[in-house]
N, CA, C and O of each residue as an XYZ file, in Angstrom:
296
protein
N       0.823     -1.183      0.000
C       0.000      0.000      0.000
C       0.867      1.247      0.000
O       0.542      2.362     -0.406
N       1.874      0.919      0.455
C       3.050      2.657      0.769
C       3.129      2.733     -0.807
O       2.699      3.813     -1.214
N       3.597      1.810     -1.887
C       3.535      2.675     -2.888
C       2.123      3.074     -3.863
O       2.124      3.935     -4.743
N       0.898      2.189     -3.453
C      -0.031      3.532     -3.942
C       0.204      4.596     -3.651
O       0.522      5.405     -4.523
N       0.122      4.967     -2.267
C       0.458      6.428     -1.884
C       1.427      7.351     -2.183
O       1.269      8.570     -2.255
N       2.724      6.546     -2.404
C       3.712      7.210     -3.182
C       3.757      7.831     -4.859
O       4.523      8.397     -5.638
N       2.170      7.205     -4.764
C       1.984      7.388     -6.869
C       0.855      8.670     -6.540
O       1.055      9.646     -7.264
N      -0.339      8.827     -5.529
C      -1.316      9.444     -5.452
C      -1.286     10.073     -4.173
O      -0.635      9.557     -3.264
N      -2.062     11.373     -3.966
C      -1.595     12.284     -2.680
C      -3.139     11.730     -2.242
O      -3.774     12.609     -1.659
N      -3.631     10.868     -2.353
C      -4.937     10.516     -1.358
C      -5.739      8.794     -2.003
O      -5.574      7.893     -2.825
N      -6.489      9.184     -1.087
C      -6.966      7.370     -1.963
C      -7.780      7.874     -2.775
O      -7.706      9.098     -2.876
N      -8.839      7.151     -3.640
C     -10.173      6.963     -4.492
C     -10.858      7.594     -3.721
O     -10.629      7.724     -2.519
N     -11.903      8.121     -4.416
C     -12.736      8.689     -3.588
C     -14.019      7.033     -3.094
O     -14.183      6.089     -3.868
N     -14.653      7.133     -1.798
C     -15.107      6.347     -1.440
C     -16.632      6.894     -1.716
O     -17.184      7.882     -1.232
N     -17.357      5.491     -3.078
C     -18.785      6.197     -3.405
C     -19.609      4.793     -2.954
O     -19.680      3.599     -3.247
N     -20.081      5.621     -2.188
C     -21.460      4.695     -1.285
C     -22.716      5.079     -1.429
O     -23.339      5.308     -0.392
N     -23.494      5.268     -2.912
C     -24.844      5.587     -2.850
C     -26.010      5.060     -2.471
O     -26.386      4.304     -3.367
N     -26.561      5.080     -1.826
C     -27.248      6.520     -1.962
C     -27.254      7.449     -0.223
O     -27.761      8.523      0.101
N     -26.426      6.404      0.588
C     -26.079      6.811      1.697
C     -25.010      8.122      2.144
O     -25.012      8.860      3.129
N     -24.305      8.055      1.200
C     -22.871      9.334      1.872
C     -22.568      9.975      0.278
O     -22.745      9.465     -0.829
N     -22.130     11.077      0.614
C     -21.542     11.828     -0.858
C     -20.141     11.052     -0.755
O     -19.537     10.528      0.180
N     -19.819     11.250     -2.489
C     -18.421     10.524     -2.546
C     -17.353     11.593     -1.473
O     -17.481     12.809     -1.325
N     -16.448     10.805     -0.914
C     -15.277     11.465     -0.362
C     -13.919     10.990     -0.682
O     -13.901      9.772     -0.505
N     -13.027     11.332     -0.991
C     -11.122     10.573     -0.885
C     -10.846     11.019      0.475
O      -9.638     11.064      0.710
N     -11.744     11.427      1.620
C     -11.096     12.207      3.272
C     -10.970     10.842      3.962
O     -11.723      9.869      3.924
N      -9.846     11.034      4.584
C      -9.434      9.638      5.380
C      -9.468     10.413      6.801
O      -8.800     11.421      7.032
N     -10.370      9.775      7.744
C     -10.397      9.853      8.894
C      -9.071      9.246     10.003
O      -8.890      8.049      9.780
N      -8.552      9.549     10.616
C      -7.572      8.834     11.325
C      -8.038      9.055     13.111
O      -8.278      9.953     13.918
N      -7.942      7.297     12.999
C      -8.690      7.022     14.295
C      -7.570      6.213     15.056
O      -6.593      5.791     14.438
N      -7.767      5.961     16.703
C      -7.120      5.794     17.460
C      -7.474      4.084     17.796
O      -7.110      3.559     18.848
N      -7.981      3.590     17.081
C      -8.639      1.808     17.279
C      -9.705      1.593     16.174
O      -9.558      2.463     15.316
N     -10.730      0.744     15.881
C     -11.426      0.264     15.122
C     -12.534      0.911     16.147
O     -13.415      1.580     15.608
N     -12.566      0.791     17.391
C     -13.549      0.766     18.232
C     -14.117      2.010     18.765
O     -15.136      2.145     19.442
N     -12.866      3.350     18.133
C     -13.123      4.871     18.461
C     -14.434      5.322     18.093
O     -14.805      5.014     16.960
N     -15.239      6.013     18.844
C     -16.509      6.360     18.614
C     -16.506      7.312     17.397
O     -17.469      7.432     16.639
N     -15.862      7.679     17.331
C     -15.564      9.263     15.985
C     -15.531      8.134     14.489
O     -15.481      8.605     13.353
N     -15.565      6.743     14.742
C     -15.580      6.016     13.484
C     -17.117      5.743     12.831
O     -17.176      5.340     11.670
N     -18.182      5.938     13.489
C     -19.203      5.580     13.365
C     -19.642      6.143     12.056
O     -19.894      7.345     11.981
N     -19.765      5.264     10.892
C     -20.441      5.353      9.808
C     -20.301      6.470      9.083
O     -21.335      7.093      8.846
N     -19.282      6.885      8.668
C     -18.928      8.476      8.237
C     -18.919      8.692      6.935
O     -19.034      9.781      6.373
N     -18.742      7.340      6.315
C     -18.670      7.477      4.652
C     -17.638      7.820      4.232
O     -17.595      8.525      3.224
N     -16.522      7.425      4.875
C     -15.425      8.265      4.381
C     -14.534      6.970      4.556
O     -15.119      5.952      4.926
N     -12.448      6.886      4.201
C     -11.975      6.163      4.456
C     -11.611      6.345      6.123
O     -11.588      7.443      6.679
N     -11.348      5.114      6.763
C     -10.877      5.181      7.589
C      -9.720      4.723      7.810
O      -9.369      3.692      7.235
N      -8.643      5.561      8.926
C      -7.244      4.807      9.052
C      -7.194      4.675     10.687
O      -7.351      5.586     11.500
N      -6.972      3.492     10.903
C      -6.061      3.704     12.679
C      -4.571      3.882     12.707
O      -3.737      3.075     12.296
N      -4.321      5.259     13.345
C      -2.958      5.728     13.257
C      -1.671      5.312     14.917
O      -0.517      5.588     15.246
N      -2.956      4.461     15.524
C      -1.970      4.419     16.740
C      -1.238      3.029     16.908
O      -1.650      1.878     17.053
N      -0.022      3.587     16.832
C       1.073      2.541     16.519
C       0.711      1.840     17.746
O       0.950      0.655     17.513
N       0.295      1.950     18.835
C       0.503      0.913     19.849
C      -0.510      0.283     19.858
O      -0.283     -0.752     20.486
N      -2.031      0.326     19.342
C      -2.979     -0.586     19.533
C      -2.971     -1.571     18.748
O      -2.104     -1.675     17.881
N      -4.058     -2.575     18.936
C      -4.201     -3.998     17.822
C      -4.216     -3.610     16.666
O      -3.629     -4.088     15.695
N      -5.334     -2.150     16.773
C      -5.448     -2.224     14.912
C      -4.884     -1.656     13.920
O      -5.346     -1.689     12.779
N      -3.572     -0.936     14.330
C      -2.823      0.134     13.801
C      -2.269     -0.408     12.384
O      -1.591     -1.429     12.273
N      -2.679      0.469     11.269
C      -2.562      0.200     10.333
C      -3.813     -0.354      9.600
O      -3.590     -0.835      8.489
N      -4.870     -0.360      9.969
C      -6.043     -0.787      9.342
C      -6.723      0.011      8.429
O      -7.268      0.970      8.975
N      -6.942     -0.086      6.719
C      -7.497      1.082      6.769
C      -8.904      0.681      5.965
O      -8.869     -0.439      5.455
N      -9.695      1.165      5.847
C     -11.052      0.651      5.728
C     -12.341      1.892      5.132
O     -12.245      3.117      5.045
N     -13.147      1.251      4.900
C     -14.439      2.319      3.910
C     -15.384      2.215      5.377
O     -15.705      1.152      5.910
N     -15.705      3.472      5.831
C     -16.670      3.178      7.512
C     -17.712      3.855      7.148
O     -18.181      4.940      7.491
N     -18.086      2.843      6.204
C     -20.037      2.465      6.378
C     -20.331      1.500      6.663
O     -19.658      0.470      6.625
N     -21.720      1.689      7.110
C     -22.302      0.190      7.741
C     -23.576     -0.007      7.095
O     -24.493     -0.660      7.593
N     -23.628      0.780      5.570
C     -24.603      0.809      5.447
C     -24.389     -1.189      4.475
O     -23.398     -1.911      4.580
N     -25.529     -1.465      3.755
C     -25.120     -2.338      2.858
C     -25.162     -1.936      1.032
O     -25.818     -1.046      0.492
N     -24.340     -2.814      0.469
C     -24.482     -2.398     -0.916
C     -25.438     -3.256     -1.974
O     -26.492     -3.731     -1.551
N     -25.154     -3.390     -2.977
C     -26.940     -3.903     -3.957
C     -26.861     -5.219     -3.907
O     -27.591     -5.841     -4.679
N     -26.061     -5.890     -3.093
C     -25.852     -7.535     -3.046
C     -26.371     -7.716     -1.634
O     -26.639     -8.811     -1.140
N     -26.497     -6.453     -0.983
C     -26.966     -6.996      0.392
C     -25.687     -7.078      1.500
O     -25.962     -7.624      2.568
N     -24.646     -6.696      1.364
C     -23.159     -6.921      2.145
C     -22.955     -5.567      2.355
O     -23.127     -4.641      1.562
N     -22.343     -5.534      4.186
C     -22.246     -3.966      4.681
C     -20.683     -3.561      3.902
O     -19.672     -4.260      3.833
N     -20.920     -2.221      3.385
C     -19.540     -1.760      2.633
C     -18.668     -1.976      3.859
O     -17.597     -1.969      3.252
N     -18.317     -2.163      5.135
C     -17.197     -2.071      5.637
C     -16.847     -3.932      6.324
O     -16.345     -4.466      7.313
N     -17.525     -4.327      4.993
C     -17.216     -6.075      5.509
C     -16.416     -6.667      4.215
O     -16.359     -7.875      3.982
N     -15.708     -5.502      3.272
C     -14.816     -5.973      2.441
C     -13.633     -5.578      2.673
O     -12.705     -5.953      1.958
């Protein structure tokens, strides 16, 4: 993943319709479990090197997509 980032100054934008406007904003959170993660539509990153999930980075919706699967269970 370090060299996507080294090719692009952000990710894809994350499009979840009809729930969230598209965004490329990466949230940076302190665990998987931080309350500030709740369903934002946006990417998410955990930036704290000392917890379990550091380095996780993820799409934080909970909504589901047209197959029926929540976008943040891929």
């Amino acid at each position: 993943m370090a060299a996507f980032f080294a090719q692009r100054a952000e990710p894809p934008s994350a499009i979840l319709p009809p729930y969230h406007p598209a965004s490329a904003e990466v949230r940076s959170l302190t665990s998987l479990l931080d309350g500030s993660a709740a369903d934002t539509g946006r990417w998410g990153y955990v930036s704290e090197p000392r917890g379990r999930d550091f380095g996780a980075f993820f799409i934080n919706c909970t909504h589901t997509d047209s197959r029926g699967s929540a976008w943040d269970s891929y």
